[in-house]
C-alpha positions as CSV (number, residue, x, y, z in Angstrom):
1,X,-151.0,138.7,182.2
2,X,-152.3,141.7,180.3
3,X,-149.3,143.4,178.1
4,X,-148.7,146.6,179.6
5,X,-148.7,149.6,177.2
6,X,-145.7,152.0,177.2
7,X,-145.9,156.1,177.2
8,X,-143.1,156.4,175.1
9,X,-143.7,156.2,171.2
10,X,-146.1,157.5,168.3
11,X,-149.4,159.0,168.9
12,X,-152.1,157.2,166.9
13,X,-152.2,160.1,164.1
14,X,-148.7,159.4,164.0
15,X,-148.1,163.8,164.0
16,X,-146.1,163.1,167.5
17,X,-144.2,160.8,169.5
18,X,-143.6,161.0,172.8
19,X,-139.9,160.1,173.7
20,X,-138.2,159.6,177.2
21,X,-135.2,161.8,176.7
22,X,-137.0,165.0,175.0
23,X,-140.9,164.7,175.7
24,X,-143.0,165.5,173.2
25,X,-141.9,165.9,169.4
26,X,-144.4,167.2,166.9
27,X,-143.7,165.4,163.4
28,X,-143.0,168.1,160.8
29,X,-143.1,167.0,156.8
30,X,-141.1,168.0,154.4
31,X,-140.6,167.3,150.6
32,X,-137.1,166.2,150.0
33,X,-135.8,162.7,150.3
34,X,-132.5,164.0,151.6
35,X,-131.2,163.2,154.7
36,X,-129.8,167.2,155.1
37,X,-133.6,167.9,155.0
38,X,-135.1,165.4,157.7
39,X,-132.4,162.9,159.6
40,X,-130.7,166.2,160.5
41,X,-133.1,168.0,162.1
42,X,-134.5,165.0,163.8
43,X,-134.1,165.1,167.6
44,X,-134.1,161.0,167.9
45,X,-131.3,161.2,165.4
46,X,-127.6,162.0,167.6
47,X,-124.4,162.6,166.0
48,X,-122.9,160.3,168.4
49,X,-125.3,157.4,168.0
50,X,-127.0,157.6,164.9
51,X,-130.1,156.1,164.7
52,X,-131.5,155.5,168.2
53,X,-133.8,152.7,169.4
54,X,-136.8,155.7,169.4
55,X,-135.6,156.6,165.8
56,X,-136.3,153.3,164.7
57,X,-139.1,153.2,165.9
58,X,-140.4,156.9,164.5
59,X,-142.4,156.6,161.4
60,X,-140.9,159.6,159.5
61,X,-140.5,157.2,156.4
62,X,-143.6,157.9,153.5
63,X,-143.9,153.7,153.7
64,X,-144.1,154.0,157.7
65,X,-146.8,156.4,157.7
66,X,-150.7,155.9,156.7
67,X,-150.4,159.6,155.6
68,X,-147.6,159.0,153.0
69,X,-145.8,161.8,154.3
70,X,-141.7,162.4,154.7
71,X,-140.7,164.3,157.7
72,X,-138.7,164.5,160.8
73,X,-139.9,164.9,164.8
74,X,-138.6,168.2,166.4
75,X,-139.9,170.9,168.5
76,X,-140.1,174.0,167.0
77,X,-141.9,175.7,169.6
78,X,-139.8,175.2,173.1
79,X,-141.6,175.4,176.1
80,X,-142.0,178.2,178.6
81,X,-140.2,178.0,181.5
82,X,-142.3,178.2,184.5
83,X,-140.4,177.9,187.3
84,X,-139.5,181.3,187.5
């Protein structure tokens, strides 16, 4: 039976991931190792849960990434609302 391929995780330039609560996140670097400057502003990171099963699986991490970058996945830009 062929493995069936989820549409919920990185993109292959790893610069977004697609998660099932919030969409799509664009990955946005940063330059600090701190957690203030990239868990915090992660949206697969909750204040209730922690790290999520998406977060774990998010390569924000320089050793995750075949960029080498640091960084968190967010949206900066929200979308219009186009129901109205």
């Amino acid at each position: 039976m062929p493995e069936q391929l989820s549409i919920f995780g990185t993109a292959a330039d790893q610069n977004t991931f697609q998660s099932e609560l919030w969409g799509k996140l664009d990955f946005f670097p940063t330059n600090s190792d701190k957690w203030t400057d990239n868990c915090r502003h992660c949206l697969l990171w909750t204040r209730e849960h922690g790290q999520t099963d998406e977060c774990i699986r998010a390569p924000c991490n320089p050793d995750e990434r075949d960029d080498h970058r640091r960084g968190y996945y967010s949206i900066h830009q929200m979308p219009h609302d186009t129901t109205k």
